[in-house]
VEXVO-253716 format. One line per 10 residues: their letters; for each residue y, x, z of N, C-alpha, C. Coordinates in nm, 3 decimals. Atoms other than C-alpha are relative to their C-alpha. Layout:
<pts>
a) Y/X/Z/Y/X/Z/Y/X/Z; ...;
</pts>
This chain:
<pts>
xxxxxxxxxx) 0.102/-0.036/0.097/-15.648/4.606/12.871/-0.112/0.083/0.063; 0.100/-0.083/-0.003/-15.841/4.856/13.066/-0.101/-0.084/0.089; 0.101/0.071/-0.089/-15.980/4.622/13.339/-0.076/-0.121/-0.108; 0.114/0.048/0.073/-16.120/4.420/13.037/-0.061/0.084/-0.043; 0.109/-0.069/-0.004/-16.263/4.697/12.951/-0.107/0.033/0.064; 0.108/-0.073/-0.124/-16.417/4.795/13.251/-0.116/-0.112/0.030; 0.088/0.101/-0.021/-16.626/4.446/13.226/-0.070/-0.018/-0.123; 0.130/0.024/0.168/-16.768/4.435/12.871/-0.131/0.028/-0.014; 0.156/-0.028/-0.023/-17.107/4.423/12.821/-0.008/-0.077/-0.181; 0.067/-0.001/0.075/-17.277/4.364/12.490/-0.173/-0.005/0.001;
xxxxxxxxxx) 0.179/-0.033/0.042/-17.635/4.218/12.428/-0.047/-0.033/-0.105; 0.116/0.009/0.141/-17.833/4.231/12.142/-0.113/-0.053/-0.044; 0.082/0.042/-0.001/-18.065/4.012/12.054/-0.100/0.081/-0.125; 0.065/-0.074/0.034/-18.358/4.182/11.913/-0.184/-0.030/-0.003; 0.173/0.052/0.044/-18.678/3.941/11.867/-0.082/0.027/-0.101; 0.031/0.020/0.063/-18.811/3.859/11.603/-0.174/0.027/-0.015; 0.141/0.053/0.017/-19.170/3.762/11.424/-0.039/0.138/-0.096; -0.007/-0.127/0.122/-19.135/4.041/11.145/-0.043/-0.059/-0.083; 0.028/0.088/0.046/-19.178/3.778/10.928/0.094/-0.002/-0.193; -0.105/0.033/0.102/-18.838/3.754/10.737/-0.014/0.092/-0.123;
xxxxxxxxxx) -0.048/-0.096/0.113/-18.867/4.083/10.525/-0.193/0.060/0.045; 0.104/-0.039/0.033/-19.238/4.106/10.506/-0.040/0.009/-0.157; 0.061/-0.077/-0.086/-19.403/4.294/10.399/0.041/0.188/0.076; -0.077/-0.076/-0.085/-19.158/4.562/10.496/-0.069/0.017/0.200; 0.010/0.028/-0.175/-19.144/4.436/10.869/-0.132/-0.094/0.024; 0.138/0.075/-0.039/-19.454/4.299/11.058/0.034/-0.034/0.149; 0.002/0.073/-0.178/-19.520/4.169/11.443/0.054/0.126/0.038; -0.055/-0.070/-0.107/-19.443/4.507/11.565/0.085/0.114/-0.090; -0.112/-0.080/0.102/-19.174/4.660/11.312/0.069/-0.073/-0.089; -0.078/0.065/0.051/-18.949/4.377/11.272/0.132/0.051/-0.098;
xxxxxxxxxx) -0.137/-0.085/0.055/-18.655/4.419/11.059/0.133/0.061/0.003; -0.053/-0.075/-0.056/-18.450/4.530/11.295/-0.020/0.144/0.024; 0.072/-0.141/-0.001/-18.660/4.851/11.292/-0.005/0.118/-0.147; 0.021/-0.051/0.103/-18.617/4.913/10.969/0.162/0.072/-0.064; -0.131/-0.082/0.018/-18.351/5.128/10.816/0.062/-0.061/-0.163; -0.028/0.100/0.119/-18.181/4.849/10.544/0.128/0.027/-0.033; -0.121/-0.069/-0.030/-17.817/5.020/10.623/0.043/0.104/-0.137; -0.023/-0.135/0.116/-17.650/5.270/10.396/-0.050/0.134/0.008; 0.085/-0.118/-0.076/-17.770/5.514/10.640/-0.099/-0.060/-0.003; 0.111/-0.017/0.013/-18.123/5.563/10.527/-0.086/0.011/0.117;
xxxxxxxxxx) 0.071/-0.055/-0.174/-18.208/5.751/10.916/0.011/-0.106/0.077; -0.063/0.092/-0.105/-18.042/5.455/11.122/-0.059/-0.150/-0.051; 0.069/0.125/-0.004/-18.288/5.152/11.162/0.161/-0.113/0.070; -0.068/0.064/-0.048/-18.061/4.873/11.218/0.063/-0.016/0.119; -0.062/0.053/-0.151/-18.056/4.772/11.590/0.032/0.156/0.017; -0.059/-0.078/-0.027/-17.988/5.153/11.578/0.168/-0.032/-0.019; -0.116/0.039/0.043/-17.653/5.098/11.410/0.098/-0.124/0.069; -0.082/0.123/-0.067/-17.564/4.787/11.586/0.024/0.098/0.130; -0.042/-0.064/-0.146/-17.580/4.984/11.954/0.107/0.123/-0.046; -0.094/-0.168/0.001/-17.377/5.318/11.792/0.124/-0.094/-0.022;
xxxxxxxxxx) -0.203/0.037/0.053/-17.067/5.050/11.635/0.005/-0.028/0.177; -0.035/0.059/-0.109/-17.096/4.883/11.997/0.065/0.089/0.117; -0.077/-0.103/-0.099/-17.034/5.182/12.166/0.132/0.052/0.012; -0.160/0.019/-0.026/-16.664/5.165/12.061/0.068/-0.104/0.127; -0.018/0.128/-0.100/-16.696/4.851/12.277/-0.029/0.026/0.093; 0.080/-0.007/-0.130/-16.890/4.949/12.602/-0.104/0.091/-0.057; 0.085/-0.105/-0.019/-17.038/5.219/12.732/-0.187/0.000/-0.037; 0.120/0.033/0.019/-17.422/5.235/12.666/-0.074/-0.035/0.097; 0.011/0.041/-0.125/-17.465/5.152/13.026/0.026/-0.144/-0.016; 0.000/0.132/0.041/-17.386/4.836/12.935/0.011/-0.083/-0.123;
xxxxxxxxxx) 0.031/0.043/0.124/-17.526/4.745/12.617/-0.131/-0.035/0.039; 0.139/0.053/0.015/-17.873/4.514/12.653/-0.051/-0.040/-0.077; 0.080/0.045/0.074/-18.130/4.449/12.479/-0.073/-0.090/0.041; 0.062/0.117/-0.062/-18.312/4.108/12.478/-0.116/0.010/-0.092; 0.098/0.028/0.111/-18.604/4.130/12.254/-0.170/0.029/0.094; 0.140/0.014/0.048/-19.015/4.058/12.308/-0.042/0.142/0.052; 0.048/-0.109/-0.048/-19.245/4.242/12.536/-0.062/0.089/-0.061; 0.013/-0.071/0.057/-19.421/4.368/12.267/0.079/0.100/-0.070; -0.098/-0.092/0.053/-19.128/4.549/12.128/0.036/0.048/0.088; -0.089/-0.069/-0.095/-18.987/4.669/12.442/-0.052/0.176/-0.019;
xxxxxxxxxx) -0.012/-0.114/-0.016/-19.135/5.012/12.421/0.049/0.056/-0.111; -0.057/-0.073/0.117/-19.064/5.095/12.036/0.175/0.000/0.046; -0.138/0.001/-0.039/-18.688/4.966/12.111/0.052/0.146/0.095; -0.071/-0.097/-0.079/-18.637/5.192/12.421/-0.032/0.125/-0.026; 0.011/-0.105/0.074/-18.754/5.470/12.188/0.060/0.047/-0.054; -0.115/0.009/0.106/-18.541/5.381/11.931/0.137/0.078/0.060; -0.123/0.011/-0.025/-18.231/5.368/12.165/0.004/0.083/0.158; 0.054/-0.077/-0.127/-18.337/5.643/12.410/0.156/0.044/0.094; -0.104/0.031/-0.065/-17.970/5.614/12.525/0.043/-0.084/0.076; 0.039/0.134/-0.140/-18.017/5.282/12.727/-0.031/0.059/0.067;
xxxxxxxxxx) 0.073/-0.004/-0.083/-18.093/5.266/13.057/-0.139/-0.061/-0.037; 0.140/0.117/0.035/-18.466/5.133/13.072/0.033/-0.129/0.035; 0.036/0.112/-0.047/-18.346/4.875/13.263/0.089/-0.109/-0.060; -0.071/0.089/0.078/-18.130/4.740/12.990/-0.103/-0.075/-0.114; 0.058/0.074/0.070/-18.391/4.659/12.768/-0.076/-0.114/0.080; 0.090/0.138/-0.093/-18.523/4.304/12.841/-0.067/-0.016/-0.076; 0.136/0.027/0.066/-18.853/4.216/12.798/-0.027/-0.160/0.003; 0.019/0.118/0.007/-18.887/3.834/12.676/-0.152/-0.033/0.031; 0.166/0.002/-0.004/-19.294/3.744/12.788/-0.015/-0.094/-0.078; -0.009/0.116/0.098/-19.252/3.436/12.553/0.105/0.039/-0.078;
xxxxxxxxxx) -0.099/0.066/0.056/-19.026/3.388/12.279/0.019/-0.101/0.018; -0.056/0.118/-0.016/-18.778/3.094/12.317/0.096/-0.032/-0.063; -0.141/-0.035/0.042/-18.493/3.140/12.088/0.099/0.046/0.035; -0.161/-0.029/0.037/-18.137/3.181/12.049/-0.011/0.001/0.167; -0.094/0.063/-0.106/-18.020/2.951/12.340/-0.031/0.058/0.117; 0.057/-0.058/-0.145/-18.254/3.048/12.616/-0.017/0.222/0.016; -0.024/-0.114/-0.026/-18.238/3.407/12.510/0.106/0.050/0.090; -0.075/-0.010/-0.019/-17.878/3.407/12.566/0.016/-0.046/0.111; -0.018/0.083/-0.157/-17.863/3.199/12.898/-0.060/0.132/0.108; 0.061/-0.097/-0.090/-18.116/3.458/13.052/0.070/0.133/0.021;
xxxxxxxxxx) -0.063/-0.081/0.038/-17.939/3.783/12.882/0.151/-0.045/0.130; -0.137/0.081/-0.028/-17.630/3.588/13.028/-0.012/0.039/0.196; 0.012/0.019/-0.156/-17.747/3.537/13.381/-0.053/0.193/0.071; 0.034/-0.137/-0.042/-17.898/3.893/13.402/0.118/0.105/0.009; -0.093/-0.049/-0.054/-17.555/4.059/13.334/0.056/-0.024/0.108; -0.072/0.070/-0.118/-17.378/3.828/13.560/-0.019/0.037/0.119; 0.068/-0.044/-0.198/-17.613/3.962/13.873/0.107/0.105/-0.006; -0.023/-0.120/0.056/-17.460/4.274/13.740/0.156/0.039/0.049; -0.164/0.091/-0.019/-17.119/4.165/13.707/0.051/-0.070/-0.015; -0.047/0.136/0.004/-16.979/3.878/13.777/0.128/-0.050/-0.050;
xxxxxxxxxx) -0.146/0.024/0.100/-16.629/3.951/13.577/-0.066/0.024/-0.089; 0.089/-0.054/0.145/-16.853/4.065/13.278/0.060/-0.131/-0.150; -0.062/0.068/0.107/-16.681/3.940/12.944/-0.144/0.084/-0.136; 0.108/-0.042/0.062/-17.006/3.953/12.708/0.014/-0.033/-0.114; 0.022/0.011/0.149/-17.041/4.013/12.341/-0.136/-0.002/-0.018; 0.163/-0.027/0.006/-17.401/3.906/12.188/-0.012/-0.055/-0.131; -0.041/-0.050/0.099/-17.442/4.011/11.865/-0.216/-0.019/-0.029; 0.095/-0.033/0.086/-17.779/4.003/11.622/-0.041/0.127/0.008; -0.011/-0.121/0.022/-17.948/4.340/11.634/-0.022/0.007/-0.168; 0.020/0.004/0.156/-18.024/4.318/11.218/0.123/-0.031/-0.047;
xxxxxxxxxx) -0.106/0.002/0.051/-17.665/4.290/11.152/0.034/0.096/-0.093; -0.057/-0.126/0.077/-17.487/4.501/10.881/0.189/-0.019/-0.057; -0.123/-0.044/-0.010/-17.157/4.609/10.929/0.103/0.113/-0.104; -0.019/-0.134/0.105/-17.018/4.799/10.598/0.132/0.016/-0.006; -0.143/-0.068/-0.004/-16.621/4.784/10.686/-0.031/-0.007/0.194; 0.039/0.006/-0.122/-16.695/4.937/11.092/0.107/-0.009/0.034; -0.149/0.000/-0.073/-16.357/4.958/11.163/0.084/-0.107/0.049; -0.060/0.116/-0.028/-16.259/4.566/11.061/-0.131/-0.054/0.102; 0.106/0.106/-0.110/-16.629/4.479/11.277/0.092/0.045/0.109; -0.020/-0.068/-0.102/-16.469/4.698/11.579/0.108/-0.099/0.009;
xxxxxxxxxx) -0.105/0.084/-0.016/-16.121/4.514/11.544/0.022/-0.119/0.048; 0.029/0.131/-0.021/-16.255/4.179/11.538/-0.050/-0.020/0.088; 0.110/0.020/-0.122/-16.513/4.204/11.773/0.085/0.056/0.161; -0.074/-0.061/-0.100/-16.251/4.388/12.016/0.115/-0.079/0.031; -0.085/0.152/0.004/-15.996/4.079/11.950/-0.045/-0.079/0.082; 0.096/0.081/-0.116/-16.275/3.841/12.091/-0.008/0.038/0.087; -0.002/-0.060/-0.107/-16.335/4.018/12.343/0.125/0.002/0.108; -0.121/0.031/-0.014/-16.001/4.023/12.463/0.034/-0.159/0.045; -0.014/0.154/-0.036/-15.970/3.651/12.423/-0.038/-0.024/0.071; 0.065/0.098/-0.075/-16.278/3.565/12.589/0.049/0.008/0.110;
xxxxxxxxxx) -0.026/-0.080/-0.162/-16.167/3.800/12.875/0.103/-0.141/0.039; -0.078/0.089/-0.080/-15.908/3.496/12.918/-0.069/-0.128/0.041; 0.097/0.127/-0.065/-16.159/3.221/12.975/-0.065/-0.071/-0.103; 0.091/0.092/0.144/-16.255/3.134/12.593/-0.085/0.045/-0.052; 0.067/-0.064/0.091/-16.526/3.135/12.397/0.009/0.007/-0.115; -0.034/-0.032/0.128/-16.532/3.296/12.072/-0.095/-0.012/-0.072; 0.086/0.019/0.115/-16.727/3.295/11.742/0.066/0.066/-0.093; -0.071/-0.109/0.130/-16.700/3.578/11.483/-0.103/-0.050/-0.080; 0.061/0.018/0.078/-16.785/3.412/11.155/0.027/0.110/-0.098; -0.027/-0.028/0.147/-16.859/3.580/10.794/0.019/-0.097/-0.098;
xxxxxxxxxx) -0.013/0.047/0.121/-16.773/3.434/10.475/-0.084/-0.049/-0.061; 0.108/0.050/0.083/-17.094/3.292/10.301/0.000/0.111/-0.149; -0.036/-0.034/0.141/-17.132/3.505/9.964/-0.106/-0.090/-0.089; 0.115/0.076/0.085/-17.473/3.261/9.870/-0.012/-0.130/0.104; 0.052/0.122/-0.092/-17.605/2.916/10.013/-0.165/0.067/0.072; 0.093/-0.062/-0.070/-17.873/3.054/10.286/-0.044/-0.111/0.119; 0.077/0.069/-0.100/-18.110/2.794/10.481/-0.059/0.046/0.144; 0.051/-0.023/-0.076/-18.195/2.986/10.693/0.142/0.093/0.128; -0.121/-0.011/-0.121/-17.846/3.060/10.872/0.055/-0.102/0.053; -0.084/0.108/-0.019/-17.635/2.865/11.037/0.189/0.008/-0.046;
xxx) -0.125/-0.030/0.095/-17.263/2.808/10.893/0.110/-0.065/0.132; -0.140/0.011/-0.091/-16.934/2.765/11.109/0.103/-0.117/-0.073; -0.109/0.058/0.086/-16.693/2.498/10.985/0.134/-0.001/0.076;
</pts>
């Protein structure tokens, strides 16, 4: 258990248009920035890096999000290294986020068992996210990949669904 520990890494994707929850969020105070949580003080991608830190150190927690955001972020999360936040010069989505995120730990460490997580997530039992997400983790460490779904509570077009 501890030498999977000692490889975990966590990145966070952290784009976005600021689009979804306008006019809240805009181009440069997406809704990851915004504090939608129970905790009022704690903007989201805050909250996502503090549960993660049950998981891996903050030394290895990245951020993948949009050069324009890179400086609010490493404001936000003045506990990163700088050189964890990544600066996308294009958006490209999901896939190519993750490939890059992917390849940039890897220089890093090349046993690296990576969790990559939404920063706009909301986590309101932290204990069963920590469990689950610390399960996977675990697994992948053996050579699989995982997928932590939720439950649906509405029909939403604009997610994608697990069957």
């Amino acid at each position: 258990m501890l030498a999977m520990r000692a490889h975990r890494y966590a990145v966070v994707m952290a784009g976005g248009a600021g689009t979804r929850f306008w006019p809240a969020s805009r181009r440069l105070r997406p809704k990851q920035f915004l504090p939608l949580g129970p905790d009022k003080t704690e903007a989201l991608i805050q909250a996502t890096v503090r549960r993660l830190g049950r998981l891996c150190p903050p030394d290895r927690i990245l951020i993948a999000t949009g050069e324009h955001l890179a400086r609010s972020t490493a404001e936000l999360l003045p506990e990163l290294p700088p050189r964890n936040i990544l600066a996308e010069p294009a958006p490209r989505n999901t896939a190519p986020c993750i490939a890059w995120a992917t390849a940039t730990v890897l220089r890093r460490d090349p046993d690296a068992v990576i969790a990559v997580l939404s920063a706009d997530h909301l986590a309101e039992d932290e204990q069963a996210f920590h469990d689950t997400a610390a399960l996977a983790l675990n697994v992948a460490a053996g050579g699989a990949i995982t997928t932590i779904g939720i439950v649906s509570t509405r029909f939403e077009t604009g997610y994608g669904y697990i069957e």
